[in-house]
ZAMARGU-4260 file (C-alpha; in steps of 0.2 Angstrom, whole numbers, plus 5000, padded with zeros to 4 digits):
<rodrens>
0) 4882/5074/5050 | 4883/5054/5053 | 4883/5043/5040 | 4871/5029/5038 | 4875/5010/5046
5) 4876/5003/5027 | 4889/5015/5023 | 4898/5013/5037 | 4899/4995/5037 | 4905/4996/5020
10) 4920/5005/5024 | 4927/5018/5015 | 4926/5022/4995 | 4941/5010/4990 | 4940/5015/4970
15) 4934/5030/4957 | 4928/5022/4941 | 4926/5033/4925 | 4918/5031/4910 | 4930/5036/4895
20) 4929/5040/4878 | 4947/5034/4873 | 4954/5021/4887 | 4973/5027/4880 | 4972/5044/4881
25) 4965/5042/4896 | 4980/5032/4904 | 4991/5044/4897 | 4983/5061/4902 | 4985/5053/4923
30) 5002/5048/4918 | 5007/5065/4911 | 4998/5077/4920 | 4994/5068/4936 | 5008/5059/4938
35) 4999/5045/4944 | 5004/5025/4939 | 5008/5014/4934 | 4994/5008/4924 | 4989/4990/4925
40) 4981/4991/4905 | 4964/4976/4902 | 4961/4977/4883 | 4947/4965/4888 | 4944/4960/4904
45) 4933/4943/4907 | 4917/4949/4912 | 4905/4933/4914 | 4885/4931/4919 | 4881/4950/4916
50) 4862/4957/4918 | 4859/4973/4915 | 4843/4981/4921 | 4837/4963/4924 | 4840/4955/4905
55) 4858/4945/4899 | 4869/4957/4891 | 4885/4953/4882 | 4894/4970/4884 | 4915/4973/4882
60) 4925/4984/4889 | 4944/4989/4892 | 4950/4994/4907 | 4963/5001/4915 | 4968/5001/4934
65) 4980/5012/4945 | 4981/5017/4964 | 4985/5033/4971 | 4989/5028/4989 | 4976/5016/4995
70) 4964/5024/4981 | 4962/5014/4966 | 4955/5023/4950 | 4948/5013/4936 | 4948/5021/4919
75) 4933/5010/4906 | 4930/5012/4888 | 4914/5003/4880 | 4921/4992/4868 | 4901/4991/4857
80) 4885/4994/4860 | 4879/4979/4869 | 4870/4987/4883 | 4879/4992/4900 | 4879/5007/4910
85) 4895/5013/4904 | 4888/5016/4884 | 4870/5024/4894 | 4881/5035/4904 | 4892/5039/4890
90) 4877/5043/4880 | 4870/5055/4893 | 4886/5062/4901 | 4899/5059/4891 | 4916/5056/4899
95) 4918/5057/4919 | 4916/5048/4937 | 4903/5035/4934 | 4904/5024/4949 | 4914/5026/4969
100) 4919/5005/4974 | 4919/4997/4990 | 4928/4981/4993 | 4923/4968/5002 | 4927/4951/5009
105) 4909/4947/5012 | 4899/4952/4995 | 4881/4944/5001 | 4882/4954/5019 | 4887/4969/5008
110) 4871/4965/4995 | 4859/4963/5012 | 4866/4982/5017 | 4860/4988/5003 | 4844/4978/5000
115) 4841/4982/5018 | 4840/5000/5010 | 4827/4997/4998 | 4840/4996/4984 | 4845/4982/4969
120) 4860/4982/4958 | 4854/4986/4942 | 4869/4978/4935 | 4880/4962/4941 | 4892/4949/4935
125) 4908/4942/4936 | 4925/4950/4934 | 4941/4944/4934 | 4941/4926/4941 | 4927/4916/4943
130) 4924/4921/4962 | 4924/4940/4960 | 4906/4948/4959 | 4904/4964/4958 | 4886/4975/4957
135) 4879/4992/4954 | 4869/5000/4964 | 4859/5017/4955 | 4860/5033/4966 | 4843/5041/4965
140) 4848/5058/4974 | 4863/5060/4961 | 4864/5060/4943 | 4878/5049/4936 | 4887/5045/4946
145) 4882/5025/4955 | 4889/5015/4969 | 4898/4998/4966 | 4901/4985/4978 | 4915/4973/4971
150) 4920/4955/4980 | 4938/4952/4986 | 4938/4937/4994 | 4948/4922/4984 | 4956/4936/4972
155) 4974/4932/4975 | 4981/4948/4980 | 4979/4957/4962 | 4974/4973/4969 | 4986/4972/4983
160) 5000/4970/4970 | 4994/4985/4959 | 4996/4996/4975 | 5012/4992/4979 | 5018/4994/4962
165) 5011/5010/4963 | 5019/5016/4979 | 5034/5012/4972 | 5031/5018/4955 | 5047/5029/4948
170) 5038/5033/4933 | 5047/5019/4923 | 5035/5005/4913 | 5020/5018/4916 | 5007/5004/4905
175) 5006/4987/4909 | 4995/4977/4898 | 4988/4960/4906 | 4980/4949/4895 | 4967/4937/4897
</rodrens>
């Protein structure tokens, strides 16, 4: 069983995101029974030039980031009712894995892999610092759960310093809330 060239040049799946009801209880259900953290806690992230299914939406959400190893799981509440795949997931499925991340360096190549498939993010925008972009791809074969492809180039190391405070993690400080 290969896997396709699109996939492949991706690389592997870098994070799990999940859709939650309660971004809190969340945090402390992987810190208490998973014992994985330290959380990296986003009570509301910058999320800038979103489109869902093609129109402007003005969508919040919290979020809250840990590794385990080199996987990073991403924990997001809706924060209204603005449209956004995580309040239509919520409202079909409930809690659970919404999305599987790849990083990359170089998000247009990454876009053209996918395109090359036949597929358009459905949603896009801007995270964390004005250069991240990040998309959603729908998975047609699965239901729920989509693929994300999120840029890492000019980031300054912010992912690479949550991993390392979670190698190292003794269980001390186990939320760490970043505002923005």
């Amino acid at each position: 069983m290969g896997q396709s060239a699109s996939v492949t040049a991706l690389g592997p799946i870098a994070q799990l995101g999940y859709v939650v009801d309660d971004v809190s209880a969340a945090m402390e259900h992987w810190i208490g029974a998973l014992d994985v953290g330290p959380f990296f806690y986003l009570p509301s992230p910058p999320l800038n030039d979103l489109r869902y299914r093609g129109e402007p939406t003005d969508a919040r959400i919290a979020v809250a980031i840990t590794y385990s190893g080199d996987l990073q799981v991403e924990l997001i509440q809706p924060l209204d009712d603005h449209p956004s795949p995580y309040r239509d997931f919520q409202a079909r499925y409930g809690s659970g894995l919404h999305h599987l991340a790849h990083f990359t360096d170089d998000y247009d190549a990454a876009l053209a892999l996918y395109r090359q498939r036949g597929r358009t993010p459905y949603y896009e925008g801007r995270g964390l610092t004005p250069d991240q972009r990040f998309s959603y791809f729908d998975s047609p074969s699965h239901a729920g759960t989509v693929n994300e492809v999120v840029e890492t180039s000019g980031f300054g190391g912010f992912f690479e310093h949550m991993r390392e405070q979670s190698a190292g993690w003794d269980g001390t400080n186990p939320i760490r809330t970043i505002e923005f």
